[in-house]
N, C-alpha and C positions, 0 to 999 in steps of 0.2 A: 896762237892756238891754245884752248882753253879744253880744259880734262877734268874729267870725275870716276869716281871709281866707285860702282854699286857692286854692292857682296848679295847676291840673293843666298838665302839661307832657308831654309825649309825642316821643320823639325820632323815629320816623318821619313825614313828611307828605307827601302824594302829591304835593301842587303846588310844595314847597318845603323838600325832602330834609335833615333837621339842623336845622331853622330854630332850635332852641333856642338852639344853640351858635355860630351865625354870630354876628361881633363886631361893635361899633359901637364905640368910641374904643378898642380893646384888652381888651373884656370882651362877655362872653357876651349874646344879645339876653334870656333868664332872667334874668341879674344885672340888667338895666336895669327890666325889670318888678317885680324884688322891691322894688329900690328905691324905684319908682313908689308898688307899693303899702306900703310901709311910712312914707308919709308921710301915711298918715292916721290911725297912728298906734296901730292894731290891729294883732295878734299876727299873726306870715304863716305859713304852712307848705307846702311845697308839695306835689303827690302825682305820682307817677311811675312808669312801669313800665321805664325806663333806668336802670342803674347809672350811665352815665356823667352825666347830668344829677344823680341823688342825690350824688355823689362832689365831684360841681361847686361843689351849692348846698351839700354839709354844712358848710363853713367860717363860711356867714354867715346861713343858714335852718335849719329843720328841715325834712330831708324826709323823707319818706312813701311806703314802697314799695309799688305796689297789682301788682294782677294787670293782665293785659291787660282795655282795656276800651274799648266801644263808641263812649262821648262822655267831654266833660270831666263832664259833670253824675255819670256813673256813676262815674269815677274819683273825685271827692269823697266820693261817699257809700261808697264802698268805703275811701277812704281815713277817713273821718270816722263811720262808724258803729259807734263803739267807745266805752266808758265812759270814754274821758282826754278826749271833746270835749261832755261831756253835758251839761257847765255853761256851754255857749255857746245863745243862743237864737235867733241867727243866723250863717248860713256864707255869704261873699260869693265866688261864683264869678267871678274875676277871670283869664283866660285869658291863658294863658304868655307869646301875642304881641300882648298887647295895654301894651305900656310910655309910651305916651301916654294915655293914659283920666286924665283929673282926679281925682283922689282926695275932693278936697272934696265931686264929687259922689255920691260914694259915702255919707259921713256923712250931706249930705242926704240920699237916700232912706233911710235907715235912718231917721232920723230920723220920715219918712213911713208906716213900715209898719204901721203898727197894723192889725189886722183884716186884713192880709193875711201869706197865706204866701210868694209868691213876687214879690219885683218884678225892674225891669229898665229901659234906657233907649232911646229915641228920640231923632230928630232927624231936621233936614227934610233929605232925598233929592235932589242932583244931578239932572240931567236924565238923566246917562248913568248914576248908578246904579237910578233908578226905573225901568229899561227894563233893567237888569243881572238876570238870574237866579241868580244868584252873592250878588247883594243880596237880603237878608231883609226886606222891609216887616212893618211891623205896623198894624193901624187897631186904635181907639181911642173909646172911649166917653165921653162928656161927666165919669165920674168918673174918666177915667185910668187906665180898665182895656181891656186889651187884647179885641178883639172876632174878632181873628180875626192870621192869621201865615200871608204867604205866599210865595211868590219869585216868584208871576207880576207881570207888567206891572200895576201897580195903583194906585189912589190911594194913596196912605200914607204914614206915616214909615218914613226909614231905621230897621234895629232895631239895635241895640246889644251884642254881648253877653256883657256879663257882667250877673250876677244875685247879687240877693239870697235865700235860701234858710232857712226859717225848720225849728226842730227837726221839726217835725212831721213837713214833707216831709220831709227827711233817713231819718225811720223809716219812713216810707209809699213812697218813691220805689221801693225792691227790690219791692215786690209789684203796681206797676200793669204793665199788659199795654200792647204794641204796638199803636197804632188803624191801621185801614186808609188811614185820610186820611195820618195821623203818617208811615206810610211811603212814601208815594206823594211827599208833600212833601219827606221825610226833612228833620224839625223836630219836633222831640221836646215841644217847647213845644204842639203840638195836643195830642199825648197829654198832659200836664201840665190842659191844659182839661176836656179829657173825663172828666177824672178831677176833676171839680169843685173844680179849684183856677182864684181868681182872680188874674190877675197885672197887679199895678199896674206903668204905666208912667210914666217921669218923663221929659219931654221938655226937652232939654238943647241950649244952642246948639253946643257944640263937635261937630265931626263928624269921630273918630280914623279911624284905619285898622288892623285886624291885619293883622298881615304875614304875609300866604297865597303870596305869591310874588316873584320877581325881584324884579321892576317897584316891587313895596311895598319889598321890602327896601331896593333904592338910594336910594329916596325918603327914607327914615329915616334914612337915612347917610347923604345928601345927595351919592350919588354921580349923574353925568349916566346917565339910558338911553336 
């Protein structure tokens, strides 16, 4: 079984303007994720619709210039739907801000995926994130597949997200349609369901944070807010 790991990165974000390129000891918050993920040991690349983030990372990744595009999921497959990534049987969507996420558990679930196309990770919810609508829950069926994805107030695990992505979807992802629920939620992951994909979940103790704003950011720099 054969793995790649694309970092979409995106230089605008609404909550947190450049986050890519903010520094933490002297280097870029992207440089500290590449690193993250390249210690597990799989090939990185990452896709991007910024010259300056491509210009950043070309020194010590390969990047990947896409169009503009909706989520990190679309810029993968925009960037990854081409005959130089055909011999990979899974693509691990590992998001730009996310440079704490354990990598070991990423080999676990690969490790897990059989019979599925999509997985992804969990972990148990703060009290102020289970009540956060900013926070994504997901619940979970007795086999570790996801039963449903929401941001209201609800039982559940916190969700996690980066993803495993198997070739299939990768070729099937351009041609599924918008669901009404998908949009209402704005979580792509319903549509992903409704389109009859099962997505296994692997529940993890560690509980990261992407860095969506200020407040994340100082905390990773370990400056006071």
């Amino acid at each position: 079984m054969s793995a790649i790991i694309a970092i979409p990165a995106r230089l605008e974000s609404t909550r947190l303007p450049n986050k890519m390129l903010l520094k933490k000891d002297g280097h870029p918050l992207i440089w500290h994720t590449i690193l993250q993920a390249e210690k597990t040991g799989l090939p990185v690349v990452v896709a991007t619709d910024s010259m300056k983030i491509f210009n950043l990372v070309d020194p010590f990744c390969i990047p990947i210039f896409t169009e503009s595009c909706e989520s990190g999921t679309e810029r993968i497959v925009d960037a990854l739907y081409q005959p130089a990534f055909i011999r990979y049987d899974y693509v691990v969507n590992w998001q730009g801000d996310e440079p704490e996420f354990p990598p070991e558990r990423v080999l676990e679930l690969l490790e897990e995926m059989d019979g599925y196309d999509i997985g992804t990770f969990c972990t148990k919810p703060t009290a102020d994130e289970l009540h956060d609508p900013n926070t994504v829950k997901v619940r979970i069926n007795g086999r570790m597949e996801a039963v449903r994805f929401t941001r209201e107030t609800s039982i559940g695990y916190k969700h996690m997200g980066i993803y495993i992505f198997s070739k299939k979807f990768i070729q099937d992802f351009p041609f599924m349609e918008d669901s009404e629920a998908s949009i209402e939620e704005s979580l792509e992951q319903i549509k992903w369901m409704e389109n009859g994909y099962k997505i296994l979940v692997k529940n993890i103790p560690e509980s990261t944070i992407g860095i969506d704003t200020e407040e994340d950011y100082k905390r990773y720099t370990g400056e006071k807010t």
